[in-house]
ZADO-1210 file (C-alpha; in nm, 4 decimals, padded with zeros to 6 digits):
<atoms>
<atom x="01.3820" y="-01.2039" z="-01.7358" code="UNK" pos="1"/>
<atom x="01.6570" y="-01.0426" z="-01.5235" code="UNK" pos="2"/>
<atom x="01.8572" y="-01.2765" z="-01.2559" code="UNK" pos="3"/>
<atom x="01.7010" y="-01.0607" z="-00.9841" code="UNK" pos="4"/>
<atom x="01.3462" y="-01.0567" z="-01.0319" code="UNK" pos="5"/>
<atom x="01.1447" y="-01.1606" z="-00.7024" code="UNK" pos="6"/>
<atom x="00.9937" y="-01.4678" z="-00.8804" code="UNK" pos="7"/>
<atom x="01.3317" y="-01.6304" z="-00.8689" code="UNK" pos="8"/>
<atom x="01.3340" y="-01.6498" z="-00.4917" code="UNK" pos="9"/>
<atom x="01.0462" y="-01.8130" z="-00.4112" code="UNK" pos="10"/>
<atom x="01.1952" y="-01.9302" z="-00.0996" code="UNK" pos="11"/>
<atom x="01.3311" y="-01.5587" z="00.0318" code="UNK" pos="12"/>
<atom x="00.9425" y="-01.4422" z="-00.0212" code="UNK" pos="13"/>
<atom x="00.8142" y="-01.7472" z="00.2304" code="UNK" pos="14"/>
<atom x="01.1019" y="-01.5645" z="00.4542" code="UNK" pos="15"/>
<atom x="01.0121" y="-01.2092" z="00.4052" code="UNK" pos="16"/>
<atom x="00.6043" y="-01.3227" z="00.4246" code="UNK" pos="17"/>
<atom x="00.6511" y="-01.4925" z="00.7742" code="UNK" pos="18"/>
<atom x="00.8651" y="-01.1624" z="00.8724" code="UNK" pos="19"/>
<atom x="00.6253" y="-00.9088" z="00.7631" code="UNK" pos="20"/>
<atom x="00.2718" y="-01.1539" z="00.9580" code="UNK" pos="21"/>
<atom x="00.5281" y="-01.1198" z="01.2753" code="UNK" pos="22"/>
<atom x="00.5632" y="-00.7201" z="01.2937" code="UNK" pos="23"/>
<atom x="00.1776" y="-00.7295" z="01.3975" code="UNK" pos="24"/>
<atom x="00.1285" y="-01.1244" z="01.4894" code="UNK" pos="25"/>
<atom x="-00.0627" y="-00.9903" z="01.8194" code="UNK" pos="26"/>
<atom x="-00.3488" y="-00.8222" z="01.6156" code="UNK" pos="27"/>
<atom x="-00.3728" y="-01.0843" z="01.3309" code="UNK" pos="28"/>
<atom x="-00.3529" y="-01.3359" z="01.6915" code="UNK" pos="29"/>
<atom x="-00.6772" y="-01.1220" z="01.8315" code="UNK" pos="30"/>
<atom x="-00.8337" y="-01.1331" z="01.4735" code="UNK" pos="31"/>
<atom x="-00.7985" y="-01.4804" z="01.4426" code="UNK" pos="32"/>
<atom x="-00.9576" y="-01.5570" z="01.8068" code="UNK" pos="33"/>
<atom x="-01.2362" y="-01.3461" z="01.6584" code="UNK" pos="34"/>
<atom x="-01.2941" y="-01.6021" z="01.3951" code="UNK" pos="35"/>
<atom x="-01.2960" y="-01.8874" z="01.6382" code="UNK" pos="36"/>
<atom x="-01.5503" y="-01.7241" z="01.8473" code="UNK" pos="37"/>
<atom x="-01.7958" y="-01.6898" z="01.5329" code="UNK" pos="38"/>
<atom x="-01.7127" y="-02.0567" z="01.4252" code="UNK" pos="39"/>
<atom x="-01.7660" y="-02.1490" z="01.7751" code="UNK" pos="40"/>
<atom x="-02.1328" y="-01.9201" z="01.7876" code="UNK" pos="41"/>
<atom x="-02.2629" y="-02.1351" z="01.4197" code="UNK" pos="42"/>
<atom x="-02.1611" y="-02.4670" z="01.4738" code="UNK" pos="43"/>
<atom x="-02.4529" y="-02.5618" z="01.6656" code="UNK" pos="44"/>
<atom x="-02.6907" y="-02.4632" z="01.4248" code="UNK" pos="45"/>
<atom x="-02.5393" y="-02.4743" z="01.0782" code="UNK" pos="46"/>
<atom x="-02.6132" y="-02.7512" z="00.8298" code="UNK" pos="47"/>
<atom x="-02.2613" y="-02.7862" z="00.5838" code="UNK" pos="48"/>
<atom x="-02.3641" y="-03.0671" z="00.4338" code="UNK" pos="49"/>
<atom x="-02.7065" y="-02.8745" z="00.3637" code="UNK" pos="50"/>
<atom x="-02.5673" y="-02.5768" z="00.2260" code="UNK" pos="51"/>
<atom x="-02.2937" y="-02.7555" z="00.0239" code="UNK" pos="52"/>
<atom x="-02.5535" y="-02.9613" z="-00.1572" code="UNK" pos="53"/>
<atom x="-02.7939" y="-02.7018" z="-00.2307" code="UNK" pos="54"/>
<atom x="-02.5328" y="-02.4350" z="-00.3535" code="UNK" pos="55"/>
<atom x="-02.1614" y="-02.4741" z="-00.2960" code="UNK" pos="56"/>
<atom x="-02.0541" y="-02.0936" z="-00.3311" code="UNK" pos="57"/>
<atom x="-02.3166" y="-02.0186" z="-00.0453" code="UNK" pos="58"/>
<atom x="-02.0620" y="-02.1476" z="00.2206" code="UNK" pos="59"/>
<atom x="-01.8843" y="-01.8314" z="00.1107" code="UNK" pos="60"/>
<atom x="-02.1493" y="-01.5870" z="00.2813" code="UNK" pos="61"/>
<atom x="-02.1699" y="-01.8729" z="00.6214" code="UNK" pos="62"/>
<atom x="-02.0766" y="-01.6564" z="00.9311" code="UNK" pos="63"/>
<atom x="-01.8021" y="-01.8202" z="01.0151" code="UNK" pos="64"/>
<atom x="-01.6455" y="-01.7469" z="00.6294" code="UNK" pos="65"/>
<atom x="-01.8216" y="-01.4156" z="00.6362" code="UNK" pos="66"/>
<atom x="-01.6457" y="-01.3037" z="00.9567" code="UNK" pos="67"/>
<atom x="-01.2625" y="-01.4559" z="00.8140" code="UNK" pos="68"/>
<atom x="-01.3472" y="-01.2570" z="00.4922" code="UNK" pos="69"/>
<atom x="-01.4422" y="-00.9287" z="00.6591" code="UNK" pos="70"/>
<atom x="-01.1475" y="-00.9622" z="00.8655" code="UNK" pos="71"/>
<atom x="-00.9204" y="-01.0510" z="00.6676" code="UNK" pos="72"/>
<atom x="-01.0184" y="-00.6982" z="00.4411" code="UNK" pos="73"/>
<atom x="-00.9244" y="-00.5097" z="00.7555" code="UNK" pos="74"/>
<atom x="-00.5893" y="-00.6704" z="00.7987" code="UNK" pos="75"/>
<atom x="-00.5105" y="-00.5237" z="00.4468" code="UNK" pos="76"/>
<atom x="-00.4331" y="-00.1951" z="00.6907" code="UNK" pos="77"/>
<atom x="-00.1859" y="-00.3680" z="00.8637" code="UNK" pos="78"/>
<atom x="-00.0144" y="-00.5224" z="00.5932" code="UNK" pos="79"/>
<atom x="00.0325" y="-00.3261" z="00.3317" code="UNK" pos="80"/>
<atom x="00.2306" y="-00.0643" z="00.6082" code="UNK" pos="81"/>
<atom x="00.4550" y="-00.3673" z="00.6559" code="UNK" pos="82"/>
<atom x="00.5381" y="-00.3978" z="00.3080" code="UNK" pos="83"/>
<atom x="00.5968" y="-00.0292" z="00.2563" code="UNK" pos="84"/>
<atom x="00.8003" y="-00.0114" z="00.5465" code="UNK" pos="85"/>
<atom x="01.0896" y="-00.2170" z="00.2856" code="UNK" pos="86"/>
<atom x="01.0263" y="00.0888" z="00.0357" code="UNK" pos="87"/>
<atom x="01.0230" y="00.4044" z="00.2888" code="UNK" pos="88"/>
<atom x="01.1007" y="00.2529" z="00.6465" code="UNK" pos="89"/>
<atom x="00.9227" y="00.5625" z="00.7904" code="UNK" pos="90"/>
<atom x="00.6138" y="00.5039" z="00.6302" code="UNK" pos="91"/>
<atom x="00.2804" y="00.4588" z="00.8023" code="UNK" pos="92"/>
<atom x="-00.0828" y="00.4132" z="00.7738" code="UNK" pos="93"/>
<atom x="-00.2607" y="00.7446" z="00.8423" code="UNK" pos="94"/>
<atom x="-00.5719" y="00.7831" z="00.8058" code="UNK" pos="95"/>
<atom x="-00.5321" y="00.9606" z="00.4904" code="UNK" pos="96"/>
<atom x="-00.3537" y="00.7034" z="00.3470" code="UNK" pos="97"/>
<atom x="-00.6466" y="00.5022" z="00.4801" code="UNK" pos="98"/>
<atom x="-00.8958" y="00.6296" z="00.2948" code="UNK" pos="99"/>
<atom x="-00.6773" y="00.6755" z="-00.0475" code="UNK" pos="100"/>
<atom x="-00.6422" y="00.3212" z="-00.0275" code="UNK" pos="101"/>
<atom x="-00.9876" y="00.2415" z="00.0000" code="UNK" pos="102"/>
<atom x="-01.0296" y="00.5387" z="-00.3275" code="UNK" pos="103"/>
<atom x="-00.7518" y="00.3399" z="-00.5389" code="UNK" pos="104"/>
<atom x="-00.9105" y="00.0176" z="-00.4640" code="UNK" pos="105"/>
<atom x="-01.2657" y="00.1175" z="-00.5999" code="UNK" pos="106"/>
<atom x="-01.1417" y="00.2924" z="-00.8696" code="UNK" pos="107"/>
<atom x="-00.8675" y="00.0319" z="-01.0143" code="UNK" pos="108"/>
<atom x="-01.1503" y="-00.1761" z="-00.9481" code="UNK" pos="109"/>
<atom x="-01.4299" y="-00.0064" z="-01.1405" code="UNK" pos="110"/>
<atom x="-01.1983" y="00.0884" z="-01.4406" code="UNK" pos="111"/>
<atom x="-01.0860" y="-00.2359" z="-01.4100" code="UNK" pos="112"/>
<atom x="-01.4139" y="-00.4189" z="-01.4568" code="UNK" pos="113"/>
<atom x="-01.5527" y="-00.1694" z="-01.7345" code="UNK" pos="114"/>
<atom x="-01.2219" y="-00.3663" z="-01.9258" code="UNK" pos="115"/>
<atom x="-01.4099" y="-00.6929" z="-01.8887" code="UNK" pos="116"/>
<atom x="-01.7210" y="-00.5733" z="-01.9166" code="UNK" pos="117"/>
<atom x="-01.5955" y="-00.4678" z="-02.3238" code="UNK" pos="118"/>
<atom x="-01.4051" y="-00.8235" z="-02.2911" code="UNK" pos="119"/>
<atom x="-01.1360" y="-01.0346" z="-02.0960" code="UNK" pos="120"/>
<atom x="-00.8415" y="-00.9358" z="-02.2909" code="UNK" pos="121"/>
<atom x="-00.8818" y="-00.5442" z="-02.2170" code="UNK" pos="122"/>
<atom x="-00.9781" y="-00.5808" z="-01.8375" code="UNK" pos="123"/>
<atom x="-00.6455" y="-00.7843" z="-01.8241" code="UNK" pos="124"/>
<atom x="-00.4329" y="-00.5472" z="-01.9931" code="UNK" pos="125"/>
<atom x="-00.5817" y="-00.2082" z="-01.7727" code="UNK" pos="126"/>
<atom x="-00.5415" y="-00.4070" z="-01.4195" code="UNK" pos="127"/>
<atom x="-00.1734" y="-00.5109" z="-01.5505" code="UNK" pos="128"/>
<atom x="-00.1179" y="-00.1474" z="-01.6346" code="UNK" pos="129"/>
<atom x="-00.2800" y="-00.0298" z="-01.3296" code="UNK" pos="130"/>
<atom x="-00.1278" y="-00.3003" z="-01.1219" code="UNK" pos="131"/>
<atom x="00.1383" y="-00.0432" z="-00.9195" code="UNK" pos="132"/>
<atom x="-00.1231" y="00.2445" z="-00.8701" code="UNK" pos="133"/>
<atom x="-00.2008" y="00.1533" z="-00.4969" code="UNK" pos="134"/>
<atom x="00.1462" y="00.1658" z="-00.3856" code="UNK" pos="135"/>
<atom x="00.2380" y="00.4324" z="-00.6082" code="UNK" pos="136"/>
<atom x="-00.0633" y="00.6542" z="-00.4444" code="UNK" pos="137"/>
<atom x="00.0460" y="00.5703" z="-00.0855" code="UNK" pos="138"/>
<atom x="00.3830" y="00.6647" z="-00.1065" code="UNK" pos="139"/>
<atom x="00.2936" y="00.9915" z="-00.2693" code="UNK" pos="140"/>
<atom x="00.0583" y="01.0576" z="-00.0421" code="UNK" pos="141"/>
<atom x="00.1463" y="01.3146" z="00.2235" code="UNK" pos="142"/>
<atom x="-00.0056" y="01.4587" z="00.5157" code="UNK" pos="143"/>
<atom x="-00.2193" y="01.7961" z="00.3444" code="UNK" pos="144"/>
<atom x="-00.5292" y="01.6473" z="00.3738" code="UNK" pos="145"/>
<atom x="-00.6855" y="01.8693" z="00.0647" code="UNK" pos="146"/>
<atom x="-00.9337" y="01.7331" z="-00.1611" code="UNK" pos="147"/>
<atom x="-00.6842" y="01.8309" z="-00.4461" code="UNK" pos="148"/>
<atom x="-00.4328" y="01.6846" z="-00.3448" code="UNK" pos="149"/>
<atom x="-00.6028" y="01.3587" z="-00.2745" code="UNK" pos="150"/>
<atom x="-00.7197" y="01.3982" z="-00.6464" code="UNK" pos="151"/>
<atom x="-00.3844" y="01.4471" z="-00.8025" code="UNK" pos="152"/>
<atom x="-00.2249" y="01.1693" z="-00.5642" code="UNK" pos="153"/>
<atom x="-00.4552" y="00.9102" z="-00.7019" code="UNK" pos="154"/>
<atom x="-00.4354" y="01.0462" z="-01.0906" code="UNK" pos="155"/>
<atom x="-00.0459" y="01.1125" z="-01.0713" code="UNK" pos="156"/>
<atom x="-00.0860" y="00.6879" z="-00.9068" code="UNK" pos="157"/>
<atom x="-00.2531" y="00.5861" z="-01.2386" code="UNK" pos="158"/>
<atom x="-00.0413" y="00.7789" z="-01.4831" code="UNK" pos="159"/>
<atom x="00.2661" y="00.6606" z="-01.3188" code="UNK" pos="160"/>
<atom x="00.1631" y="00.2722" z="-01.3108" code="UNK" pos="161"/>
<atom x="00.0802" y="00.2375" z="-01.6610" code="UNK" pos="162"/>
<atom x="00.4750" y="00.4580" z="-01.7145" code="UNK" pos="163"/>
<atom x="00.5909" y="00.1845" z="-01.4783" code="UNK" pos="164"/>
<atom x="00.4282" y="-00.1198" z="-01.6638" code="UNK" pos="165"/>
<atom x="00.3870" y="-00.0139" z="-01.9952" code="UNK" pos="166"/>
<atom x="00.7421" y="-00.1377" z="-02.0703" code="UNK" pos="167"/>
<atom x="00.7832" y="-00.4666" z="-01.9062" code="UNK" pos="168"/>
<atom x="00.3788" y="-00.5858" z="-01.9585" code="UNK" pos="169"/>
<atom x="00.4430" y="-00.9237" z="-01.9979" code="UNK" pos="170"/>
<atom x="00.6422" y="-00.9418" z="-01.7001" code="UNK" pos="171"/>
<atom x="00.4135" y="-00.7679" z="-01.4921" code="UNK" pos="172"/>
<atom x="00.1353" y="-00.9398" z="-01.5734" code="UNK" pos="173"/>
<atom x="00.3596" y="-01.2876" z="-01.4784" code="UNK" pos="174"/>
<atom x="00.3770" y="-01.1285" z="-01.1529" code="UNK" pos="175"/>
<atom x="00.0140" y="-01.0435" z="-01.0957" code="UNK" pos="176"/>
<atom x="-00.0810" y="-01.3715" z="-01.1626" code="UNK" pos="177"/>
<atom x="00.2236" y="-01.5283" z="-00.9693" code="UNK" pos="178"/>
<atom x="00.0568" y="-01.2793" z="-00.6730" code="UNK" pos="179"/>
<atom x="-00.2511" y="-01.4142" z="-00.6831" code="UNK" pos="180"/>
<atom x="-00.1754" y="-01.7362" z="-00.6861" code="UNK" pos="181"/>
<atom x="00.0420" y="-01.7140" z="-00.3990" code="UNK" pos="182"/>
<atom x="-00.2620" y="-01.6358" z="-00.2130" code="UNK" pos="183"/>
<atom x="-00.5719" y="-01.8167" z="-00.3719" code="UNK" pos="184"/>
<atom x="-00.4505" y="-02.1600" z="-00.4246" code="UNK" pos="185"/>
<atom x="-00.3311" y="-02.1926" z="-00.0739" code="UNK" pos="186"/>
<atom x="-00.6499" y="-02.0149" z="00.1009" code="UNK" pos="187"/>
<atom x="-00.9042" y="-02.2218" z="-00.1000" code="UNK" pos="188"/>
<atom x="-00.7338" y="-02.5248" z="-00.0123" code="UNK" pos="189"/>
<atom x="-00.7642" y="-02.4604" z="00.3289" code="UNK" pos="190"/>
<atom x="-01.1619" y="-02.3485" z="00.2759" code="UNK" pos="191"/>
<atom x="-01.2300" y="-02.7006" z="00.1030" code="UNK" pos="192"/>
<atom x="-01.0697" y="-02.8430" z="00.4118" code="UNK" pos="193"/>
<atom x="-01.3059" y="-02.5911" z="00.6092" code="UNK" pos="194"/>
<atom x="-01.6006" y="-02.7092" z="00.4659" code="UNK" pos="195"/>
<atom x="-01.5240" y="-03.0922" z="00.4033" code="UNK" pos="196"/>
<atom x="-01.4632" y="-03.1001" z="00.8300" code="UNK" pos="197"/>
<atom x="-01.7599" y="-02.8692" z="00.8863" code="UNK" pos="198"/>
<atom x="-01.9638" y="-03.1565" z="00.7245" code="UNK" pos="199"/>
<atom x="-01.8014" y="-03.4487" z="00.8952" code="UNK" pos="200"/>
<atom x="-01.7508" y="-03.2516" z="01.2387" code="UNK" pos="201"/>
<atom x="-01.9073" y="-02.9211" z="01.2807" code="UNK" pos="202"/>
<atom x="-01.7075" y="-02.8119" z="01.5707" code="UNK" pos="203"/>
<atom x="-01.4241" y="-02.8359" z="01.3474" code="UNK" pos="204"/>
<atom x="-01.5485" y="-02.4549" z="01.2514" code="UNK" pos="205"/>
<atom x="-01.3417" y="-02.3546" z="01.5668" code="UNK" pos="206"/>
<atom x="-01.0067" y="-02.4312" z="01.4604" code="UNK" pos="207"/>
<atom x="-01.0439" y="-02.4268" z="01.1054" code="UNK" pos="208"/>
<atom x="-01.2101" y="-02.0449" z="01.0714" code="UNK" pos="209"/>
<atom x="-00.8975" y="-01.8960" z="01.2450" code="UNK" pos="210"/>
<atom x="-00.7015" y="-02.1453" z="01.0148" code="UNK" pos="211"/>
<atom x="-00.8677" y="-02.0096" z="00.7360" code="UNK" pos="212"/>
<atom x="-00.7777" y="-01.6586" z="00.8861" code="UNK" pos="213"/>
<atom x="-00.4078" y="-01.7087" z="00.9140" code="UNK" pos="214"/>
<atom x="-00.3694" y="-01.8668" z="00.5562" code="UNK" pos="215"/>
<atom x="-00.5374" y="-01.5679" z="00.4374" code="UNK" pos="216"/>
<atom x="-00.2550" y="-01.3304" z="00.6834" code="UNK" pos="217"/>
<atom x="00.0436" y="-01.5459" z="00.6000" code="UNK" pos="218"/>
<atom x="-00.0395" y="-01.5699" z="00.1886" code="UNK" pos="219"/>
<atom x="-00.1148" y="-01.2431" z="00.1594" code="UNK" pos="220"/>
<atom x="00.2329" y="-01.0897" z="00.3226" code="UNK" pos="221"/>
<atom x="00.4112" y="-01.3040" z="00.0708" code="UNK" pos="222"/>
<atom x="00.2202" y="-01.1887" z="-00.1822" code="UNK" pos="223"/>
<atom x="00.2866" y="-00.7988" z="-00.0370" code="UNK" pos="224"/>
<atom x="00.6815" y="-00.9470" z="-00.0702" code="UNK" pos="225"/>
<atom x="00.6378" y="-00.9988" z="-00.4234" code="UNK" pos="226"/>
<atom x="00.4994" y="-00.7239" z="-00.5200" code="UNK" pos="227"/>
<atom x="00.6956" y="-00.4483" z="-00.3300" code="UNK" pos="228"/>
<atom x="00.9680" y="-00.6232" z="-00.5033" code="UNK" pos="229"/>
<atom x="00.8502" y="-00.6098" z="-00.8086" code="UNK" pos="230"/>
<atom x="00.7735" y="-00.2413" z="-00.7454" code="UNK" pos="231"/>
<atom x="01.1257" y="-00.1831" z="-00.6376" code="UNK" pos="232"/>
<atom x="01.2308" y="-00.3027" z="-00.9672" code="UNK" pos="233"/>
<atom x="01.0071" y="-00.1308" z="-01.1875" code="UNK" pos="234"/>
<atom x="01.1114" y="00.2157" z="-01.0204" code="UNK" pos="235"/>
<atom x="01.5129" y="00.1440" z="-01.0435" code="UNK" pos="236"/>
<atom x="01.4285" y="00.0528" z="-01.3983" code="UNK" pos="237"/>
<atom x="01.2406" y="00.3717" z="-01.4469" code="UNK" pos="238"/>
<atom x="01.5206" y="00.5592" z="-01.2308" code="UNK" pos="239"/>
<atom x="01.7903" y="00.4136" z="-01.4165" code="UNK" pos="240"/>
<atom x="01.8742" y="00.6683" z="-01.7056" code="UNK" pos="241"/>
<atom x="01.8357" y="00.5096" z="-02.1156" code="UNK" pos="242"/>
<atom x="02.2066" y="00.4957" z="-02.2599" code="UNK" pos="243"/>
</atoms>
């Protein structure tokens, strides 16, 4: 692999993560009080050690979780303008671009399953191939509006992912799994901590849902680093004329 690919600067991405939360640290701040105030609503009347005995994955829909998990979906708006802002620094979230991201997401995400629905090893390879669609659709994206042109954005995305990936698969698909790594193994660490305090010391939803919140923000700009990085790369390489 090249000398400067993003997953040989592990420590610059921490960097660039923390620099990309602060450019809207007062709403993730808000969104994170938000999460407080729901722990702070439950602990009262929930029953961890109940729910954790009966069926673990249930503390996943707890209000508390519920609330961090919704949220945390919404801060996906703020980010990903963040990240996009180190590809085009005039770029910003419209509400076109809103609702083309919400289109790419369902659709990578439906073709995306079909592939493991047939088996593991095809609904790998598509969401490797189809792993630069959503930024390729938003920075196509302009301001028209038309129904066409929303169309052709998000089929011109596809097409222009899998020329992007096609080539360098097997380093693509290190970086989607180096992605979500970044932000899983951190955020469910935190959520067993969440839930073994919640048992021991309800009120400990308080601090530990806006916690939870902020692992989620932090993880997930780093993993936005990484992959507008690797996105970077992929279109210099595609840029770059063959000898």
């Amino acid at each position: 692999m090249p000398a400067n690919l993003p997953t040989r600067s592990p420590g610059s991405l921490l960097v660039e993560g923390f620099r990309l939360m602060r450019e809207r640290l007062p709403v993730y701040a808000v969104l994170a009080v938000v999460c407080g105030i729901a722990g702070w609503l439950v602990f009262p009347r929930i029953d961890m050690y109940s729910i954790l005995a009966s069926n673990p994955a249930a503390l996943m829909t707890t209000p508390p979780v519920s609330v961090v998990l919704l949220l945390s979906v919404g801060a996906l708006f703020f980010i990903l303008p963040s990240a996009l802002r180190r590809i085009e620094p005039t770029f910003k979230m419209t509400a076109l671009r809103g609702a083309l991201t919400l289109a790419t997401i369902l659709a990578v995400g439906a073709i995306t399953e079909v592939g493991y629905a047939l088996a593991v090893i095809p609904g790998i390879i598509i969401a490797v191939l189809l792993s630069q669609t959503l930024i390729n659709a938003l920075l196509r994206a302009d301001e028209s509006g038309s129904i066409r042109h929303f169309a052709a954005t998000l089929l011109g995305s596809v097409r222009g992912s899998v020329q992007m990936t096609k080539s360098h698969f097997a380093s693509t698909l290190g970086v989607v799994a180096a992605s979500l790594l970044i932000l899983l193994v951190p955020f469910l660490i935190v959520l067993l901590g969440l839930a073994i305090l919640g048992v021991k010391l309800p009120s400990s939803l308080v601090v530990m849902a806006p916690l939870l919140f902020m692992t989620f923000i932090y993880f997930e700009c780093v993993r936005y680093a990484l992959i507008v990085r690797w996105y970077r790369h992929l279109a210099e390489e595609r840029a770059t004329p063959s000898p």
